[in-house]
C-alpha positions as CSV (number, residue, x, y, z in Angstrom):
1,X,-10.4,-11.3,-0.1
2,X,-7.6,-13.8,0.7
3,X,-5.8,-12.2,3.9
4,X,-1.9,-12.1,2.1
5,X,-3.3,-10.7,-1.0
6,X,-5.0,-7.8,1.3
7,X,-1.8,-7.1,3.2
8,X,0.6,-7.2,0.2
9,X,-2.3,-4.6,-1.1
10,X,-1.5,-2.5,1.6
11,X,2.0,-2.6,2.0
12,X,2.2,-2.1,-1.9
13,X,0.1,1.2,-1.5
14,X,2.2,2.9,0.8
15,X,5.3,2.2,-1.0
16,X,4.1,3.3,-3.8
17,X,1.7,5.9,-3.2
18,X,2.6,7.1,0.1
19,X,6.0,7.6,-0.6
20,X,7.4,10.7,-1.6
21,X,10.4,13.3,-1.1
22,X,7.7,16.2,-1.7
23,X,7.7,18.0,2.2
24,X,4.7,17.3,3.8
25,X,3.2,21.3,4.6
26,X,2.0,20.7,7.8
27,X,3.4,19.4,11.3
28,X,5.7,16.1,11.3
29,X,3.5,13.4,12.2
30,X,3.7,9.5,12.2
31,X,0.6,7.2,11.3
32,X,0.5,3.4,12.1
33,X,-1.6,1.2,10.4
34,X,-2.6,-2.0,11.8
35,X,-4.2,-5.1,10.3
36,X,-6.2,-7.2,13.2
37,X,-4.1,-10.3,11.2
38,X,-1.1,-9.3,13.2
39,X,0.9,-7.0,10.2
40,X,1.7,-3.0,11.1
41,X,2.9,-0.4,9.1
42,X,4.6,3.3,9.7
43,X,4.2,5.8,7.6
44,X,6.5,9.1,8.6
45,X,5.5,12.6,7.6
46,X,7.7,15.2,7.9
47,X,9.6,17.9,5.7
48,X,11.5,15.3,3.9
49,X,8.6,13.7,2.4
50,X,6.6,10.7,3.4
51,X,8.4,7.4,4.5
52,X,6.3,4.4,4.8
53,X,8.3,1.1,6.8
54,X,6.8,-2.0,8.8
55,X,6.2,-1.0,11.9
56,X,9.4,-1.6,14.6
57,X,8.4,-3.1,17.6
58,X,10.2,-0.2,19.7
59,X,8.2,2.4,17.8
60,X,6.7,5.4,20.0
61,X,3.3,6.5,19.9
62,X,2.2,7.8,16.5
63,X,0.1,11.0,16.0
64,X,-2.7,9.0,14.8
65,X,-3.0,5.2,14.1
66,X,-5.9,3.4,12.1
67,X,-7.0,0.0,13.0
68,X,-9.0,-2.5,10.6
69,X,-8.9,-6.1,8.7
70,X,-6.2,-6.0,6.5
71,X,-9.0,-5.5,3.6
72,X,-10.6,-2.9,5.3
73,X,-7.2,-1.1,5.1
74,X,-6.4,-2.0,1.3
75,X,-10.1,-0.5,1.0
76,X,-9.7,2.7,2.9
77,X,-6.0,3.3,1.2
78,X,-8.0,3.2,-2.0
79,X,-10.4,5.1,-1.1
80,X,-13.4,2.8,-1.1
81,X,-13.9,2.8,2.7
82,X,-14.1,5.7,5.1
83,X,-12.7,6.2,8.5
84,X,-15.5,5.0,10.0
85,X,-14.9,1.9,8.7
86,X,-11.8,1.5,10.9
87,X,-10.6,1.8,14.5
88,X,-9.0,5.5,14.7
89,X,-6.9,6.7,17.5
90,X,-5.3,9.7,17.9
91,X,-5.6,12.7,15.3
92,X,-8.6,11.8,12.8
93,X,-7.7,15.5,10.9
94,X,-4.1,14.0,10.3
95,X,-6.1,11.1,7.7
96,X,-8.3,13.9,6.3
97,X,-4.9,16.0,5.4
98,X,-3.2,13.2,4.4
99,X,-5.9,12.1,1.9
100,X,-6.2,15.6,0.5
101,X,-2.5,15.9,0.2
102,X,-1.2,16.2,-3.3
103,X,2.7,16.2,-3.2
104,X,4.1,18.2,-6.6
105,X,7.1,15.9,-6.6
């Protein structure tokens, strides 16, 4: 898969399936993604929903980040790859709860 296709993939899903002003029901928590291409992405989870932006330089540490190609990424947002698939740092639960998560807004 052509490397810009795979990260507009990604960037795509997030806005449009990972964002939402539905509360997230569990702690507040920040996930980065990172392609190995050089593109990063945070998604914020909190009790205003979930926020996904690129990823600021300046950003703090997230609760969990997930590390991959940029088509392993566009895969495991889909669903078609696992997280053993990808690099994962931090809290692996907070990718389980997120995938499990449907918001009723």
């Amino acid at each position: 898969m052509p490397v810009d296709l795979a990260i507009d993939g990604v960037a795509e899903f997030l806005d449009t399936c990972n964002s939402t002003p539905a509360a997230w029901a569990h702690e507040a928590a920040t996930i980065h993604y990172h392609a190995t291409e050089g593109r990063s992405w945070l998604l914020t989870l909190d009790g205003t929903g979930a926020w996904p932006a690129p990823l600021p330089h300046d950003a703090p540490p997230p609760s969990a980040a997930a590390t991959g190609t940029a088509e392993q990424l566009l895969l495991f947002v889909w669903g078609c790859r696992t997280l053993r698939d990808l690099k994962i740092e931090g809290d692996q639960q907070l990718f389980e709860r997120l995938i499990a998560w449907e918001p009723e807004e």
